[in-house]
C-alpha positions as a Markdown table, in Angstrom:
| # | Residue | x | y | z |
|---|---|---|---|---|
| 1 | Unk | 63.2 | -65.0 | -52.8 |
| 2 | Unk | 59.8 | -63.8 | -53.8 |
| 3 | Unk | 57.9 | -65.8 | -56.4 |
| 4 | Unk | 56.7 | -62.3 | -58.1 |
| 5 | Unk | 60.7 | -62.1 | -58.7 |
| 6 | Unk | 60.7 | -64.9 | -60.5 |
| 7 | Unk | 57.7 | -64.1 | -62.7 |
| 8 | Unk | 59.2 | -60.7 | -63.4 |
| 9 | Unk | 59.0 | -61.5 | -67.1 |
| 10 | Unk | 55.2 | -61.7 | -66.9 |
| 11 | Unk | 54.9 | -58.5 | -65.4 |
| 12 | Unk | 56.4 | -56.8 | -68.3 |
| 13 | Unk | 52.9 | -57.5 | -69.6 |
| 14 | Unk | 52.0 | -54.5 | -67.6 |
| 15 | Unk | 52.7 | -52.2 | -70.5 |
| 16 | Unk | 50.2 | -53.4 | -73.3 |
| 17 | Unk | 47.9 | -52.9 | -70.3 |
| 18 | Unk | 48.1 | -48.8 | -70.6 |
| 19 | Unk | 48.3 | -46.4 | -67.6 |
| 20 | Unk | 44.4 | -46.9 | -66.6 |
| 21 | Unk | 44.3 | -50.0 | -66.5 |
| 22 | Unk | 45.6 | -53.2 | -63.8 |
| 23 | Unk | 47.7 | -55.3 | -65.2 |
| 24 | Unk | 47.2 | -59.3 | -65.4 |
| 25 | Unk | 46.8 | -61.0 | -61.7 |
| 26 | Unk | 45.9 | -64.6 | -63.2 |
| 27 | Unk | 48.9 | -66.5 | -64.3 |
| 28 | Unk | 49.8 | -69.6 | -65.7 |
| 29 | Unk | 53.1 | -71.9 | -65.5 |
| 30 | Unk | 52.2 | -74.1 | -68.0 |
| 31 | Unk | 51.2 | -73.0 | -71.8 |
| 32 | Unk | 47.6 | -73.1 | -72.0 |
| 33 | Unk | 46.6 | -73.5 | -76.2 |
| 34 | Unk | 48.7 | -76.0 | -77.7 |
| 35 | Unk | 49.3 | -75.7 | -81.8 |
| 36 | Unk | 46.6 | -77.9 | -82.4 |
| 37 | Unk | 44.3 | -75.1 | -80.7 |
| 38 | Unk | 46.0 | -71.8 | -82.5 |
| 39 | Unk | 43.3 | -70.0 | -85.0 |
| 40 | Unk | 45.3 | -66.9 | -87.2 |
| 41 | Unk | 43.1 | -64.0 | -87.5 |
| 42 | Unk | 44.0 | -61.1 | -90.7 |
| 43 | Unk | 42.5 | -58.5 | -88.6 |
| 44 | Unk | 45.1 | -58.7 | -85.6 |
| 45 | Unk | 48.1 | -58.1 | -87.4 |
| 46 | Unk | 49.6 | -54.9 | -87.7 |
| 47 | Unk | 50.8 | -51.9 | -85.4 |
| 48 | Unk | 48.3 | -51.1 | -82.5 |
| 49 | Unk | 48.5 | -47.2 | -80.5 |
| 50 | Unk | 45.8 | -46.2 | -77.7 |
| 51 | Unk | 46.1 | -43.3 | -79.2 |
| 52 | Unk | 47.3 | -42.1 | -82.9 |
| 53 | Unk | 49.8 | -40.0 | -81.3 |
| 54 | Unk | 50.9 | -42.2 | -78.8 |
| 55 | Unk | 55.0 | -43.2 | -78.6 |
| 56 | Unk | 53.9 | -46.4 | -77.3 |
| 57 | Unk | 53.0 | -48.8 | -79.5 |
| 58 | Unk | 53.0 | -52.9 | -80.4 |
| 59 | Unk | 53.4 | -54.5 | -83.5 |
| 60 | Unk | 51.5 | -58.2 | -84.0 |
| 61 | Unk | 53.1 | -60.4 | -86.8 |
| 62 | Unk | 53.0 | -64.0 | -87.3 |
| 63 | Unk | 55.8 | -66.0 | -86.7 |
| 64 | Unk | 57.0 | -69.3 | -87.8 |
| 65 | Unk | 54.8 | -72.0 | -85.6 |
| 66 | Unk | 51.1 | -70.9 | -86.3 |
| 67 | Unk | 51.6 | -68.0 | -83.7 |
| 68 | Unk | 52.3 | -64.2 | -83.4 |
| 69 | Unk | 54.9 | -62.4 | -82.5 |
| 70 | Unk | 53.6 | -58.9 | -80.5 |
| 71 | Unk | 56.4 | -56.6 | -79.8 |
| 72 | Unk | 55.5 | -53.7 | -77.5 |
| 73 | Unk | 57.7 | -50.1 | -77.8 |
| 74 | Unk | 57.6 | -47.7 | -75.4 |
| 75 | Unk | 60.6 | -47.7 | -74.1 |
| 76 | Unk | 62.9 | -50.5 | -73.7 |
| 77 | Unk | 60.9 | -53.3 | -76.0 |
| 78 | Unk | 59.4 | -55.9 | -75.0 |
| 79 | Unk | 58.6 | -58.7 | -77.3 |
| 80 | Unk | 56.6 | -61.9 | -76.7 |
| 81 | Unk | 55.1 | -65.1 | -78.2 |
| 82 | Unk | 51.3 | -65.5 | -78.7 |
| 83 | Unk | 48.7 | -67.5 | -79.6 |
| 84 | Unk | 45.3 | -66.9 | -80.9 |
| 85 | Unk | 42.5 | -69.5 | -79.5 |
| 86 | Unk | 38.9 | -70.2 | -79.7 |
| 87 | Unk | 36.3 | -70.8 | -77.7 |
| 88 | Unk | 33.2 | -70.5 | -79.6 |
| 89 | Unk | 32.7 | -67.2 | -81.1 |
| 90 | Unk | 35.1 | -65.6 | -78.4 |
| 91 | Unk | 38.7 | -64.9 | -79.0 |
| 92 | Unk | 41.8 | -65.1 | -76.5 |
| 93 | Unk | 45.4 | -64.6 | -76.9 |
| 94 | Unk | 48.3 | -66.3 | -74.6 |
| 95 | Unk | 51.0 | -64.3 | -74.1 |
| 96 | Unk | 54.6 | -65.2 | -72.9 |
| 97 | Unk | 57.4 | -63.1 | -72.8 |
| 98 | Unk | 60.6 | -64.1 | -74.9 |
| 99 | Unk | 63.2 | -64.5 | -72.5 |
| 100 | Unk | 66.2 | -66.4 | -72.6 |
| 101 | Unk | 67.1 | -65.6 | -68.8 |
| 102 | Unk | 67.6 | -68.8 | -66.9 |
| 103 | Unk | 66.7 | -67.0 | -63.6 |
| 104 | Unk | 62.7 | -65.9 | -65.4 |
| 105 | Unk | 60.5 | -67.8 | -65.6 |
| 106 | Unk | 58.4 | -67.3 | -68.6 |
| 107 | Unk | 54.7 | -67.3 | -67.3 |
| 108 | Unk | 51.7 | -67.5 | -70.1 |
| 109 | Unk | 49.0 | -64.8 | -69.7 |
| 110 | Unk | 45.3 | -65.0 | -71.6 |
| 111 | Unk | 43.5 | -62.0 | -73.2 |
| 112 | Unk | 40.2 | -62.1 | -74.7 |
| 113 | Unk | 40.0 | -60.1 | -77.9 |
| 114 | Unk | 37.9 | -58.2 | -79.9 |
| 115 | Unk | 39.5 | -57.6 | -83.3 |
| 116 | Unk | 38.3 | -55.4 | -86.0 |
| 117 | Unk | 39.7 | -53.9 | -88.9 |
| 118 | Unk | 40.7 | -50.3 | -87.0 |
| 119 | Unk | 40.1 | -51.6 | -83.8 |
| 120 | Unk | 41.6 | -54.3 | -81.1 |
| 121 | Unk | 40.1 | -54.3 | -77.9 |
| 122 | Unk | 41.5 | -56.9 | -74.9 |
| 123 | Unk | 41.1 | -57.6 | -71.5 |
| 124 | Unk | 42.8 | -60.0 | -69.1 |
| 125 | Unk | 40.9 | -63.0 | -67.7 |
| 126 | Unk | 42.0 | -62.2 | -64.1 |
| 127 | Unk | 38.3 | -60.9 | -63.0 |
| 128 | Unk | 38.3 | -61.9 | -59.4 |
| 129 | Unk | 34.5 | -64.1 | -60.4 |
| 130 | Unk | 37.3 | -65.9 | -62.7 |
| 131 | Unk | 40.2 | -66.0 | -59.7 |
| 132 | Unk | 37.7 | -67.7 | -57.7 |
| 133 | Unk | 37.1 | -70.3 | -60.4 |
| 134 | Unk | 40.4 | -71.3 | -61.3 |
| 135 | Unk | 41.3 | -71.6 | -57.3 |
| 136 | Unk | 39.9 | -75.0 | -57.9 |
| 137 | Unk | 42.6 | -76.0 | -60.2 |
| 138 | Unk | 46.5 | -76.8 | -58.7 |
| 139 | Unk | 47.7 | -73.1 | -58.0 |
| 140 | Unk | 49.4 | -70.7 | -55.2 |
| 141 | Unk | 48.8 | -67.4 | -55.1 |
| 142 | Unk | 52.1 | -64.6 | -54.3 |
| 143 | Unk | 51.6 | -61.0 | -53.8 |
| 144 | Unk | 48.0 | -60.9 | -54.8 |
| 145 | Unk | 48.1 | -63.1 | -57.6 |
| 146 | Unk | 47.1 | -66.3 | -58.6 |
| 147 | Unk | 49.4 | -68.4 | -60.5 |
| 148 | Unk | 48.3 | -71.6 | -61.7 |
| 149 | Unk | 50.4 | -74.8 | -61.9 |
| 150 | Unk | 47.9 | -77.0 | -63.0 |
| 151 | Unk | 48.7 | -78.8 | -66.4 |
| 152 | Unk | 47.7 | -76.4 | -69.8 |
| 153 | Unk | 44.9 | -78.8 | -70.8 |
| 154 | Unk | 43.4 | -78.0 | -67.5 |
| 155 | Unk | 44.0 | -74.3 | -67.6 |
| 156 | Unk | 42.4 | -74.3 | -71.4 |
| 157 | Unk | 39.0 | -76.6 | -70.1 |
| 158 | Unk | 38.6 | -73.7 | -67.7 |
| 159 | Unk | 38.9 | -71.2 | -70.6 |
| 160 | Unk | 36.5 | -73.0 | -72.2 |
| 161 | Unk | 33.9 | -73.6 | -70.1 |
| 162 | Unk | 33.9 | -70.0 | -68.4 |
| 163 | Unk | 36.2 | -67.9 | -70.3 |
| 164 | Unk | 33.5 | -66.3 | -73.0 |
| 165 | Unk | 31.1 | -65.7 | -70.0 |
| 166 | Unk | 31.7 | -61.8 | -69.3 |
| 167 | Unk | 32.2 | -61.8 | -65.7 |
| 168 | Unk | 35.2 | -63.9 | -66.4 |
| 169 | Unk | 37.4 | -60.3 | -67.6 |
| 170 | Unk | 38.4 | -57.2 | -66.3 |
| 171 | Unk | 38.6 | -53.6 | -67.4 |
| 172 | Unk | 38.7 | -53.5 | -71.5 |
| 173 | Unk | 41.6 | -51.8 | -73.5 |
| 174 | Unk | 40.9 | -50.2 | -76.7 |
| 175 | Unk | 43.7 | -49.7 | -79.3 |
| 176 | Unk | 43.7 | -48.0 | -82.7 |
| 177 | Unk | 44.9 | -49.7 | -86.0 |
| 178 | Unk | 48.3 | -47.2 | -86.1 |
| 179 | Unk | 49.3 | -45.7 | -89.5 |
């Protein structure tokens, strides 16, 4: 069995990423911002388009545990836990898809954000400056990814000394606040 198989869940991912743009090839097993970690921002919740007449769509609430929920429609939907950390004066978002498959297992993605008022911008840390980085950390690396199965607090020290640096992302995503 493939280990991408197993990580299917994260791949679902691939549809906040938009049609342009690669989706997330830096994965982690282990959650990355505990609650003690989680910042809320105002200016993330809400519904989200990449275009104003676009059918696909996410929706950011919070939830009950200092977190979002993010569902994405376009399609089937796709819903998935977050949380909002900081490093400094940059922003990033773990993602994890809700799953209650036994057979998935649920892998925890990080964003960095830009959030405005009428504006979210994101972009994966995955860049492959960053891949190279986090090879130093407990990992193996399936189909052309990277998936790191280092403990969370290790993960997030990474994050936090090279996350804000902007070699460290990818391609960015704009999305407009939808009405």
């Amino acid at each position: 069995m493939k280990w991408t198989a197993m990580l299917g869940a994260a791949a679902a991912f691939l549809v906040l990423t938009g049609c342009d743009t690669p989706d997330s090839s830096l994965l982690s097993l282990e959650q990355v911002a505990g609650e003690q970690d989680a910042v809320m921002a105002p200016a993330l919740l809400g519904m989200w388009a990449v275009t104003p007449s676009s059918e696909e769509f996410c929706v950011i609430r919070p939830d009950d545990t200092n977190g979002y929920r993010v569902l994405f429609v376009g399609g089937a939907p796709i819903a998935f836990s977050a949380r909002l950390f900081a490093v400094g004066d940059a922003r990033f978002l773990e993602l994890t898809p809700e799953t209650d498959n036994s057979f998935l297992i649920p892998a925890h993605v990080v964003a960095r954000i830009w959030a405005s008022g009428t504006e979210l911008r994101w972009s994966f840390l995955d860049s492959d400056w960053f891949k190279e980085q986090a090879q130093a950390l407990s990992h193996f690396s399936p189909d052309k990814k990277l998936v790191l199965t280092a403990p969370g607090g290790s993960v997030r020290a990474l994050i936090a000394k090279l996350g804000a640096d902007e070699r460290a992302h990818g391609a960015v995503t704009t999305w407009q606040r939808a009405q």
